[in-house]
N, C-alpha and C positions, 0 to 999 in steps of 0.2 A: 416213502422210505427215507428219503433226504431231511425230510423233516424230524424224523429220528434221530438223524447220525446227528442233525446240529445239536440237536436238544439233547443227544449226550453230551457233545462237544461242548456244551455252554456247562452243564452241570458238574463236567470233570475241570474245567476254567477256572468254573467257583471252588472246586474243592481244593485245586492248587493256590488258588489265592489262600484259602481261610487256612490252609496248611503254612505257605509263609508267610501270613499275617502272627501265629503263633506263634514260630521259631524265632523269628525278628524279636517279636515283643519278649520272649523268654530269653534270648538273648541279651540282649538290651537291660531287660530287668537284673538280669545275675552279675553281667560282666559292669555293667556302668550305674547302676542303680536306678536306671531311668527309666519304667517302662513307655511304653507306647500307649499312650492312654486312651484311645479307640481300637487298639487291634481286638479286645475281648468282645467289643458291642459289635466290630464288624464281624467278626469272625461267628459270632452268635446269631447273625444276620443273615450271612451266608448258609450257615448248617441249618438252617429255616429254610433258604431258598432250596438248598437241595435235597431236603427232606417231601417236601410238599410239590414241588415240581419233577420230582421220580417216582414219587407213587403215581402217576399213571403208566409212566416208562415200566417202569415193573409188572404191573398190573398187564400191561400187552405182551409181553415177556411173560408171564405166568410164570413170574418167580418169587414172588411175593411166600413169605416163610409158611408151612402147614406141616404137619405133623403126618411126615411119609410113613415111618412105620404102619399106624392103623390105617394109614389110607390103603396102601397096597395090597394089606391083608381082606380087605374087603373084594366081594365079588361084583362083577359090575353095573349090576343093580342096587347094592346096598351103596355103592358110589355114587352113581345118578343122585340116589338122596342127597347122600353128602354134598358132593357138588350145589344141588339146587338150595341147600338148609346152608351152607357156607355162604353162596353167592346174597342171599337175602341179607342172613347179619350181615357181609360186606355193603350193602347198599342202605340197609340200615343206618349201619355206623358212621358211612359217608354223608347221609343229607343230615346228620345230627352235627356230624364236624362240618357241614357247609352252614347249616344255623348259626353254628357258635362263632366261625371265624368269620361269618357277613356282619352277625351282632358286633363282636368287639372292633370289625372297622366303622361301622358306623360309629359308634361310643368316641373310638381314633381320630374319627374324623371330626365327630361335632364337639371333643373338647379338647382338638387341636394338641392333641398328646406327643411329646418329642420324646427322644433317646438323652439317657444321662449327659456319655461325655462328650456327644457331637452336636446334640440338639436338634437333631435330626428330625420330621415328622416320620411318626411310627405308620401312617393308616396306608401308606404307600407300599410300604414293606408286609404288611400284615395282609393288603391285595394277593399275595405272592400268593398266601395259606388260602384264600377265597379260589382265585386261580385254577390251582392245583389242583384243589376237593372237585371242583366242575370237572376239571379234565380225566380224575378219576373215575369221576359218575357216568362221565361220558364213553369211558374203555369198558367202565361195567354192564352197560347196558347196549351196548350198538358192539361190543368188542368180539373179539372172536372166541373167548372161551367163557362167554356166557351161558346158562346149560339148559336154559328155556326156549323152545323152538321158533317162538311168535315175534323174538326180537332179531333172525338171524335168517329163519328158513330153514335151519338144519337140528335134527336133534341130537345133543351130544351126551353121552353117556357120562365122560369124564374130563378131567384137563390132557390128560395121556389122549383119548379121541377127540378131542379138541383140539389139538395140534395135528390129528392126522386130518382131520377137515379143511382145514387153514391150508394144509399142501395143495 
C-alpha cells in the first residue's frame, strides 16, 4: 500500500509541475512575448509520464472508464462474459502497446533520437511508456479483478464481486 500512496504522490508532483510549467510559459508568452521555450516539450513529457504510469494505478482501482449503463443492466452471468471478453481485449491491447513502445525505444535508442528544444535523448523517456504497459499487464493478470479463476484462486463474477473478494 505504501507503494501506492508514493506512486500517487509522484504522479500528482508531475501533474503540478506540467500545470506550472504552462501557466509560466503562457504567461511569459502574453505579458513579455517570451515564451519558455521547453515548457511545451516538458510538459508533453510529463502528460506521458502520467498517462502511462497510472494506467496500472487505475487498473488496481478498477476505475478505468466502461460503459455502466449496459454493464449493470446485465445479469450476472451475462457479466462474467463481459468481464472475461473485456479483460482479454484489455490484455490484448496492452502486449500490442508493449510491442510498439519496446519497438520505438529501441528505434530511440539506436538512432540516438533527441527532443527539439532541449535536445534531450527521447529513449529515456519513451522507457516510461514501456514501464507502464509492463506494470499494467502485471495488475491484469496477477491483479485482483481479474475474472479468470487460474490466475488468482477465486472465481469472480464481476468487478462489483471483485471488490467484494479483495475485502
Amino acid at each position: 500500500m505504501l507503494f501506492a500512496e508514493i506512486w500517487k504522490r509522484l504522479m500528482f508532483l508531475m501533474l503540478v509541475v506540467m500545470a506550472f510549467l504552462m501557466t509560466i510559459g503562457a504567461l511569459m508568452r502574453y505579458f513579455f512575448n517570451s515564451p519558455i521555450e521547453f515548457a511545451d516539450e516538458v510538459s508533453g513529457l510529463l502528460l506521458l509520464g502520467i498517462t502511462f504510469l497510472g494506467l496500472a494505478y487505475v487498473e488496481k482501482d478498477n476505475a478505468h472508464i466502461r460503459i455502466e449503463l449496459l454493464f449493470k443492466r446485465l445479469n450476472g452471468g451475462m457479466r462474467a462474459v463481459l468481464a472475461k471478453v473485456n479483460w482479454v481485449i484489455e490484455v490484448f491491447w496492452t502486449v500490442i502497446v508493449l510491442v510498439c513502445t519496446s519497438l520505438a525505444v529501441m528505434d530511440f535508442f539506436g538512432t540516438e533520437r533527441r527532443s527539439m528544444s532541449t535536445e534531450w535523448l527521447i529513449w529515456p523517456f519513451a522507457c516510461v511508456m514501456v514501464l507502464g504497459t509492463i506494470m499494467l499487464l502485471i495488475e491484469l493478470v496477477f491483479g485482483k479483478h481479474n475474472p479468470f479463476a487460474f490466475f488468482r484462486g477465486k472465481q469472480v463474477a464481476s468487478p462489483e464481486s471483485a471488490q467484494e473478494v479483495a475485502k
